[in-house]
C-alpha positions in Angstrom: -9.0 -8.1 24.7 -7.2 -7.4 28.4 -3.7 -8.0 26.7 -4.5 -5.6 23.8 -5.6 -2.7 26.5 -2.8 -3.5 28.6 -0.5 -3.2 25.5 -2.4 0.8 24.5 -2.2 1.8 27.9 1.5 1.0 28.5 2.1 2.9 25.2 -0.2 5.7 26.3 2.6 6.1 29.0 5.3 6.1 26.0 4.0 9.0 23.4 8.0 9.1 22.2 7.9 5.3 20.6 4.7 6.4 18.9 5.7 9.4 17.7 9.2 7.6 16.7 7.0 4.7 14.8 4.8 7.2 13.3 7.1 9.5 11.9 9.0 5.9 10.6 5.6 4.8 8.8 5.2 8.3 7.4 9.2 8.1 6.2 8.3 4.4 4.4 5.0 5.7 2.5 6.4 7.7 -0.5 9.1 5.4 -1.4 6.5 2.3 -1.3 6.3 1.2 -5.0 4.1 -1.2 -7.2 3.8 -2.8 -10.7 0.4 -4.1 -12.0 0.5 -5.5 -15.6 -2.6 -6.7 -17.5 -2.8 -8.1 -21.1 0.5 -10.5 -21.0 2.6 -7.2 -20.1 0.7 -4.8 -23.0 -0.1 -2.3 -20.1 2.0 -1.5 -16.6 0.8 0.7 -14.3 3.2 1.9 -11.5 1.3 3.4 -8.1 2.9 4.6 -4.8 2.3 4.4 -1.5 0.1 7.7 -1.7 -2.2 5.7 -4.1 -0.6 7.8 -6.7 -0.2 6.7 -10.1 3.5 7.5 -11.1 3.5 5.7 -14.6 1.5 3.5 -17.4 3.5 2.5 -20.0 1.5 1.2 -23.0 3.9 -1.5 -25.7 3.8 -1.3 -29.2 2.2 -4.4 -29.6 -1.0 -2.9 -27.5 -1.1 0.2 -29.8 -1.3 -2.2 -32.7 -4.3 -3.5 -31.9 -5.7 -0.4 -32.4 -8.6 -1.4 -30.0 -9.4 1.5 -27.8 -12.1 -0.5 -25.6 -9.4 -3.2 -25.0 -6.8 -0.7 -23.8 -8.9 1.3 -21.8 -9.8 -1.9 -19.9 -6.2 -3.2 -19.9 -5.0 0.6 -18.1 -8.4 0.1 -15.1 -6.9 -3.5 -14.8 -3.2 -2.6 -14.3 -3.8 0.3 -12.2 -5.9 -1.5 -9.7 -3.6 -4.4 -9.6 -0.5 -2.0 -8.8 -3.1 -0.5 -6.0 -3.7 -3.7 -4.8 -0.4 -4.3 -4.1 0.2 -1.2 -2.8 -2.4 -1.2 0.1 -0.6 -5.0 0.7 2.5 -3.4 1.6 1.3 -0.6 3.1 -1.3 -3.4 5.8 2.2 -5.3 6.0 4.2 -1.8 7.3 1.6 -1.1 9.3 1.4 -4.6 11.4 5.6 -4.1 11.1 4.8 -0.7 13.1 2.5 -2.4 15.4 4.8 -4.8 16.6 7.5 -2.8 17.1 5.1 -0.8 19.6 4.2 -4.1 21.3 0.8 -4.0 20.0 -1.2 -7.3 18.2 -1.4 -6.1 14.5 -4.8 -6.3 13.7 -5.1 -3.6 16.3 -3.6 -0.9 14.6 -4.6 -1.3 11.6 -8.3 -1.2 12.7 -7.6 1.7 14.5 -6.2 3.2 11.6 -8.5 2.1 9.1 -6.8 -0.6 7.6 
């Protein structure tokens, strides 16, 4: 716990590197993309780093089935996976930022939430 104070207070001392690794972090967030797929690749839902969903693309063979229940679930089941993966990348920038202000990762990303 000493090492992580010692590491926030040194950095209190630095605002520029966490202003730098901020703005960095904001940069990397809209162009952060994921796919999530359910039903054998029937449904893909693509999300972004705002937790924006940018696409779904439904396949013919889906539309076929003509079962509305099915797809519905299929769309929830791709969209949370491509979310999933989303906040994944997004934990992994944010322990990248972390270290690159000399600070233990977990740290940041409680501190912001994560």
């Amino acid at each position: 716990m000493f090492k992580e104070l010692s590491a926030m207070m040194s950095l209190m001392g630095n605002k520029s590197k966490i202003q730098d690794e901020m703005q960095k972090f904001q940069a990397t967030i809209p162009t952060i993309t994921a796919e999530g797929t359910a039903g054998g690749g029937m449904v893909t839902v693509k999300a972004n780093g705002k937790m924006e969903i940018l696409s779904c693309k439904i396949s013919e063979d889906a539309l076929k089935l003509n079962d509305r229940e099915m797809l519905e679930d299929l769309v929830i089941a791709a969209a949370n996976q491509a979310l999933a993966k989303v906040r994944d990348t997004l934990a992994a920038e944010t322990a990248k930022m972390a270290g690159n202000m000399g600070l233990p990762a977990g740290m940041l990303g409680g501190m912001m939430g994560g």
